[in-house]
Wavefront OBJ file of the C-alpha trace (Angstrom):
o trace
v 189.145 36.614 141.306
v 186.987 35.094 138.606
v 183.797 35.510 137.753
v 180.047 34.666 138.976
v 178.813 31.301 138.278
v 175.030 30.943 138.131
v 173.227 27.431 138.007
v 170.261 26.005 139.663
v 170.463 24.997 142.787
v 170.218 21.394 143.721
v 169.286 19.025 146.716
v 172.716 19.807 147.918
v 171.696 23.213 148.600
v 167.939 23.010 150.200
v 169.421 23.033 153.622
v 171.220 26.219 152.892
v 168.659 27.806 150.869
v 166.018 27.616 153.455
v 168.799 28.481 156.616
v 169.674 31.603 154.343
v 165.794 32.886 153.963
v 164.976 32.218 157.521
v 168.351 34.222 159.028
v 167.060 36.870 157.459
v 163.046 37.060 157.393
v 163.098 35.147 160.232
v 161.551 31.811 158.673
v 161.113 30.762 155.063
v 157.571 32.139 155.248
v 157.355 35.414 152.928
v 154.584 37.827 153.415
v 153.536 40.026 150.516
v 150.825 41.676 148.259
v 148.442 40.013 151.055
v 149.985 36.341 150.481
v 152.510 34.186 152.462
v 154.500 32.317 150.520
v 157.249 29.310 151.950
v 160.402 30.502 149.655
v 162.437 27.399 150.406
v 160.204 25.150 148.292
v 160.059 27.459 145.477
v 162.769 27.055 142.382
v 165.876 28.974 143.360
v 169.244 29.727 141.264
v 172.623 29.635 143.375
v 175.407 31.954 142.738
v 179.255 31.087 142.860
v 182.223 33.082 143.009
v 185.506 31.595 143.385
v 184.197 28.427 143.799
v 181.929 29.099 146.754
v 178.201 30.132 147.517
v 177.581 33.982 146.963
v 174.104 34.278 147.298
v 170.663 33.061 145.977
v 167.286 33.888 144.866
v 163.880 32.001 144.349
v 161.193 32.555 141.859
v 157.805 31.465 141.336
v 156.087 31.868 137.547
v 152.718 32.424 137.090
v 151.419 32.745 133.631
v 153.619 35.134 132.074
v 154.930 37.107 135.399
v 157.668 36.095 137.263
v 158.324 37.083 140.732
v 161.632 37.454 142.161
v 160.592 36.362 146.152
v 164.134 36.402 147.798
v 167.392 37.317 146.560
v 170.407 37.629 149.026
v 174.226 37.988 147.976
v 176.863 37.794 150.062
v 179.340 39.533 150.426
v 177.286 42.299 148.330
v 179.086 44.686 145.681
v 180.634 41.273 143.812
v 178.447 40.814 141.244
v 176.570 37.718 142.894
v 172.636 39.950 142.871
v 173.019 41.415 139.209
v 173.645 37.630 137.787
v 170.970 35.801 139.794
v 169.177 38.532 138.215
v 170.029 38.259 135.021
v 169.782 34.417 135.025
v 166.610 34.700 136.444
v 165.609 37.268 133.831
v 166.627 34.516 131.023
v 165.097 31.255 132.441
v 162.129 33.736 132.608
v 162.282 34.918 129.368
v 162.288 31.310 127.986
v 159.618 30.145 129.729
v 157.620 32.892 128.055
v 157.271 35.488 131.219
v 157.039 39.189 129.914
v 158.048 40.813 133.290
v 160.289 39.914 135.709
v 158.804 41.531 139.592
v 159.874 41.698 142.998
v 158.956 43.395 146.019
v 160.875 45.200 148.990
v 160.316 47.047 151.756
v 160.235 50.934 152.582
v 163.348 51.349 154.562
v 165.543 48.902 151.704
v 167.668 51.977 149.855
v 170.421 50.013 149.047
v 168.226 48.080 147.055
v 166.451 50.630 145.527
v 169.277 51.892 143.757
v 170.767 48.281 143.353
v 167.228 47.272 141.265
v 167.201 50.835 139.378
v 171.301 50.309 138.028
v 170.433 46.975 136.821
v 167.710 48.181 134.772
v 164.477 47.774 136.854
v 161.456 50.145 137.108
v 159.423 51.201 139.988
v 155.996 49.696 139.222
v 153.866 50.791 142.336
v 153.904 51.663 146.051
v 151.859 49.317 148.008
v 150.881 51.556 150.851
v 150.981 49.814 154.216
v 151.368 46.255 152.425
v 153.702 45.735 155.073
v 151.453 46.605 157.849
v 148.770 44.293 156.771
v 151.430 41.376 156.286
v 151.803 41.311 160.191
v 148.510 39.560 160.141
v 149.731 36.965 158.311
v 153.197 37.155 159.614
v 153.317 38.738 163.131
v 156.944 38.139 163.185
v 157.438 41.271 160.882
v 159.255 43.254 162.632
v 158.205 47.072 163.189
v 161.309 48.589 162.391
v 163.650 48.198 159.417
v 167.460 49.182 158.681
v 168.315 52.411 160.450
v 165.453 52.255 162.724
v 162.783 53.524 159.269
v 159.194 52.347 160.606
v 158.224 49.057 158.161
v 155.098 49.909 156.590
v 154.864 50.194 152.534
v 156.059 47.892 149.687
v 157.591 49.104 146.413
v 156.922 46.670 143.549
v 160.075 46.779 140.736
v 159.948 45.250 137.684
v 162.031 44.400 134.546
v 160.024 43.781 131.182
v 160.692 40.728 129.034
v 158.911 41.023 126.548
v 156.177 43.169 125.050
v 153.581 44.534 126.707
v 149.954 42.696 126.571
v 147.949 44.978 124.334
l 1 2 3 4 5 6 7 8 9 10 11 12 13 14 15 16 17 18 19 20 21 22 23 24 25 26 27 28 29 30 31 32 33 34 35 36 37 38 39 40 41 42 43 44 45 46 47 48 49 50 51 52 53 54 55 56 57 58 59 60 61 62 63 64 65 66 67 68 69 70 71 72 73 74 75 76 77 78 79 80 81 82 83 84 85 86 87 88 89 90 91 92 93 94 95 96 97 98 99 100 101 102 103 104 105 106 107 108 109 110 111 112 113 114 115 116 117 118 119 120 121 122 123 124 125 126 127 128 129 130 131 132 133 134 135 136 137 138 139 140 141 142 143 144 145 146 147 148 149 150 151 152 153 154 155 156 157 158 159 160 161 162 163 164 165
């Protein structure tokens, strides 16, 4: 096996990139922190692993945040998450961002401890973030993996740089 690749994608992966998001939130629309964002026209990095597609993720930079809006890897455990993370975390970092954010849902455990081993912090609990997103995005669904009731969002960051004073 060799290693991850990381590069940006390219017009040779929109297709995928946008088929990806919507198999799993059910349309490239992303609902969060009271905003609905369309991840498949956002910038996105492409991971590779033995020559093939391993995952993805899409950012969006605003001033000196940037916001991790959808990461998948597959198959997970292979190192594709951790270096779209860490690529993410340098294009960030040389663009000038100071933090490097993402959101997930209540009943997303794996990735709790997944974003916590990589070096992330738990920045907030947005209590029932998830409940007002329905508004936006009825499609939510009401239940999440193993049946937990989809309500809150935990914010998770990863600092870049100093702090603003």
């Amino acid at each position: 096996m060799t290693g991850v690749r990381v590069r940006a994608a390219d017009e040779r992966d929109a297709a995928w990139v946008a088929d990806e998001i919507a198999a799993v939130w059910g349309s490239t629309q992303v609902a969060r922190l009271g905003e609905l964002v369309d991840a498949a026209i956002l910038p996105a990095l492409v991971a590779e692993l033995d020559g093939e597609r391993a995952g993805h993720l899409t950012y969006a930079v605003r001033g000196d945040e940037c916001e991790v809006v959808t990461l998948l890897a597959a198959p997970p455990g292979r190192g594709a998450g951790r270096a779209l993370i860490a690529a993410c975390a340098e294009r960030a970092a040389a663009l000038g961002c100071r933090r490097l954010w993402l959101i997930t849902t209540n009943d997303n455990v794996a990735a709790f401890a997944f974003y916590q081993r990589i070096g992330m912090d738990l920045r907030a609990l947005h209590r029932d973030d998830v409940t007002r997103a329905r508004r936006l995005k009825p499609a939510i669904p009401l239940l999440g993996a193993a049946g937990v009731p989809l309500r809150h969002a935990l914010e998770f960051e990863l600092q870049l740089g100093p702090e603003p004073a």
